[in-house]
C-alpha positions in Angstrom: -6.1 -19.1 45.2 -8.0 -17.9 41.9 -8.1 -14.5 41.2 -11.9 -13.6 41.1 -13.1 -11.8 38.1 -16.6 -9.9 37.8 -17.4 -9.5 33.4 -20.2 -7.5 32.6 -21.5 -7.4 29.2 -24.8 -7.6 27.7 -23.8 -9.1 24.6 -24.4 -12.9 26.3 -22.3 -14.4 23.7 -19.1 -12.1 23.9 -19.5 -12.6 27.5 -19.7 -16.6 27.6 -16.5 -16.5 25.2 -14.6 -13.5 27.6 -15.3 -16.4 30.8 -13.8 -19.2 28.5 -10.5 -17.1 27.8 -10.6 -16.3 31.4 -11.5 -19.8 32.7 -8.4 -21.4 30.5 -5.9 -18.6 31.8 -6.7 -19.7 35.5 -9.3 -17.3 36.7 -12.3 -17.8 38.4 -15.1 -15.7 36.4 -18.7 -14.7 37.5 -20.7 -13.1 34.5 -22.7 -9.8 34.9 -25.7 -8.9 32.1 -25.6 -5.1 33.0 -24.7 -2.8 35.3 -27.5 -3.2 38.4 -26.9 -6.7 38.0 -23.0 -5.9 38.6 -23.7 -3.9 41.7 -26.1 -6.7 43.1 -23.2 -8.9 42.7 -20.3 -6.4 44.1 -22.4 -6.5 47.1 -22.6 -10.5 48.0 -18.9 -11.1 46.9 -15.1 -9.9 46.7 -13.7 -9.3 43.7 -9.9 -8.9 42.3 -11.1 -7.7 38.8 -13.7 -6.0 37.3 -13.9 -5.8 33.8 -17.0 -4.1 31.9 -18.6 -3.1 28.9 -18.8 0.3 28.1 -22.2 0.6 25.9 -25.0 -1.3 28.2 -28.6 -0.6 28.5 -30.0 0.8 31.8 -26.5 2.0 32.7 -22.9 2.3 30.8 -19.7 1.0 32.5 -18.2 4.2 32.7 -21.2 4.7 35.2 -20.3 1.8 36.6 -17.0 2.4 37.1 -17.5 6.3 38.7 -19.9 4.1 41.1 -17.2 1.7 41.9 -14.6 4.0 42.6 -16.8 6.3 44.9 -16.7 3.0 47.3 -13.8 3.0 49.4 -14.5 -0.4 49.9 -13.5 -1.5 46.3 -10.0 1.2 46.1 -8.1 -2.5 45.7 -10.1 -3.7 43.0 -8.6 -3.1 39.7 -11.4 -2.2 36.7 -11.0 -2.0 33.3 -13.2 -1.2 30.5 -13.7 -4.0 27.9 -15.0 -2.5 25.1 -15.7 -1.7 21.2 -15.5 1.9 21.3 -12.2 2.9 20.0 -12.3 6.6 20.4 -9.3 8.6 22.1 -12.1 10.9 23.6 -13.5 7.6 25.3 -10.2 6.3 26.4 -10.2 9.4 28.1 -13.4 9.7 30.1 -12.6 6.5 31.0 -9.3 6.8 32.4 -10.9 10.0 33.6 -14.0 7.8 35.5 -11.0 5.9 37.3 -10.3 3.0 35.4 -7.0 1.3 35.3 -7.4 0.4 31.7 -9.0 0.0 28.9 -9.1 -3.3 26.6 -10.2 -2.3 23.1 -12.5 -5.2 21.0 -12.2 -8.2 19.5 -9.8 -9.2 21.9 -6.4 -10.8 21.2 -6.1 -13.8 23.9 -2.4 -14.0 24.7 -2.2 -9.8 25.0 -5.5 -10.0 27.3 -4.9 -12.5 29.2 -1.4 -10.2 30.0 -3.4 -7.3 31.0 -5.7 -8.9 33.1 -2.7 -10.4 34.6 -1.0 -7.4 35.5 -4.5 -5.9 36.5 -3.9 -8.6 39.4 -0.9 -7.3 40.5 -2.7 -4.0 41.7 -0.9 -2.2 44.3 -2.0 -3.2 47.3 -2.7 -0.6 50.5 0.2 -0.3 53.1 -0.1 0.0 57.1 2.1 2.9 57.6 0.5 5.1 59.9 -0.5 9.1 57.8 0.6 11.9 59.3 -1.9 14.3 58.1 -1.0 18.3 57.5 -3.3 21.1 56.5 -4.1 21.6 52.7 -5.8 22.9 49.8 -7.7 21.5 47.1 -6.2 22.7 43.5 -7.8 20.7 41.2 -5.4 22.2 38.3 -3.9 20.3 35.9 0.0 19.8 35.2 2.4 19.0 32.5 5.4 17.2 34.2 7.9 16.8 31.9 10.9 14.2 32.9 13.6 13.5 31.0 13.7 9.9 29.9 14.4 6.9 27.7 12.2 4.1 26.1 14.6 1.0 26.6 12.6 -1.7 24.6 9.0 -1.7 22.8 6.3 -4.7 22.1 2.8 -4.8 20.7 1.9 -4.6 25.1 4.0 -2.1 26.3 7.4 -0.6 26.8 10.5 -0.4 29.6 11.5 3.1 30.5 14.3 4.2 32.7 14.4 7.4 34.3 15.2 9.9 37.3 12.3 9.2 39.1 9.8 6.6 40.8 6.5 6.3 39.3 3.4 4.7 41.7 2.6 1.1 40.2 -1.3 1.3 38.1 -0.4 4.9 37.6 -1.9 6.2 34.4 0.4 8.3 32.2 1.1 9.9 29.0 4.7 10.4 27.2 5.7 12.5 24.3 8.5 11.1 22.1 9.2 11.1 18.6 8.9 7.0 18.8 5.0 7.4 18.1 5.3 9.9 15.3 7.7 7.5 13.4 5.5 4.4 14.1 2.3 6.9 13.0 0.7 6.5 16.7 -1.3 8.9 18.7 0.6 8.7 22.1 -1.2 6.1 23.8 -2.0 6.4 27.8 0.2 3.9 29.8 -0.4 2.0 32.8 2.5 1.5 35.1 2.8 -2.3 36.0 6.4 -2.2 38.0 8.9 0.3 38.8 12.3 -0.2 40.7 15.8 1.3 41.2 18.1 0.0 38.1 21.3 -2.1 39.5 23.7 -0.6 38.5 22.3 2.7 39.2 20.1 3.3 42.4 19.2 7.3 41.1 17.5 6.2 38.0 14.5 3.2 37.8 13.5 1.2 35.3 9.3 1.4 34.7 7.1 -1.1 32.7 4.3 0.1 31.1 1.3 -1.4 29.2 -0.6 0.6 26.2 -4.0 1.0 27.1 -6.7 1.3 24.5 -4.9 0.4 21.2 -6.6 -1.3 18.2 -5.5 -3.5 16.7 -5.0 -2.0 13.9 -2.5 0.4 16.1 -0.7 -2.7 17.5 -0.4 -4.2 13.9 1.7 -0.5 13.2 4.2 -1.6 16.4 4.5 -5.0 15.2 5.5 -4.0 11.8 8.3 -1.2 13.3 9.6 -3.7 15.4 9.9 -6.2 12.7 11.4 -3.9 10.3 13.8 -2.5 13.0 14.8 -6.9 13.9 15.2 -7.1 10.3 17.4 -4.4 9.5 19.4 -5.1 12.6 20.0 -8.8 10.9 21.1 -7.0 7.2 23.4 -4.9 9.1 25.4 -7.6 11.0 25.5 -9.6 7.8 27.3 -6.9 5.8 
């Protein structure tokens, strides 16, 4: 069965090519103008995905997306913001809205084709019974800092392995010396897969994507890992 995907855009052009990427990759694609539109829709069908724009008139998709997410009814529905606004301040509010990612404009087929692809795989809810114990609302954050290693690095993401399990469509942030030397801001990262490592059952190897690069940012990890392949090459040579 095609995954079903809601776009909403205003721009009717972008929009018509965004369903003719998404068409070709397999997906069945309904087209939203604006946000009230989107919300008539989300009430007469089910949805897998929901991508939107993030500048719209009558109501922006990070709107949009705080209304989705206040719906129990859509808490399997992955969303994503498809946007042109390139700030780290907006990648923010929107990962802070409740969005599990956030494609940056013009788009680049193959890579988001990928992330609309692991978007599918969205954990899904599990029957185990709660058992439910009295407790407090915090609502403080928290640095947790975890030892561990970046494995391997493309222009979509990266494979960690580390000490503990992460919760698949988790959104997290890493510091490591990597991003300095490649001249990145350290991106937020959205966990696709995580599971115990073969040979050793303590430690788990975790796929990430980048959310909210440029392009401009992914041409700066294509060009490390390049230079990296190539000096690897000179070195066996010699």
């Amino acid at each position: 069965m095609l995954a079903h995907v809601l776009v909403v855009d205003d721009d009717k052009d972008f929009l018509q090519m965004v369903q003719k990427v998404l068409e070709m990759g397999g997906y069945a694609v309904v087209p939203s103008i604006d946000a009230f539109d989107a919300i008539d829709k989300l009430g007469k069908e089910i949805f897998d995905i929901i991508l939107t724009d993030a500048n719209m008139p009558g109501g922006s998709g990070f709107d949009l997306v705080k209304t989705i997410r206040k719906d129990r009814a859509f808490d399997q529905t992955a969303v994503a913001l498809l946007t042109g606004r390139r700030d780290k301040r907006d990648i923010d509010r929107g990962m802070e809205c409740g969005a599990d990612d956030y494609i940056v404009k013009p788009l680049d087929p193959p890579i988001f084709l990928a992330k609309v692809a692991s978007l599918v795989q969205k954990r899904k809810s599990t029957d185990r019974p709660e058992i439910n114990f009295a407790e407090c609302a915090v609502n403080m954050p928290v640095d947790w800092r975890v030892r561990s290693e970046i494995l391997r690095i493309n222009e979509q993401g990266m494979t960690l392995s580390g000490p503990i399990s992460v919760a698949v469509n988790s959104k997290i942030k890493i510091d490591c010396d990597l991003f300095k030397t490649i001249e990145l801001t350290p991106p937020y990262l959205r966990v696709v897969s995580c599971e115990a490592m073969p040979t050793n059952t303590h430690f788990f190897l975790t796929k990430v994507t980048f959310v909210g690069l440029t392009d401009q940012e992914r041409q700066k990890i294509r060009y490390w890992i390049n230079s990296n392949i190539a000096l690897t090459k000179n070195k066996k040579v010699s």
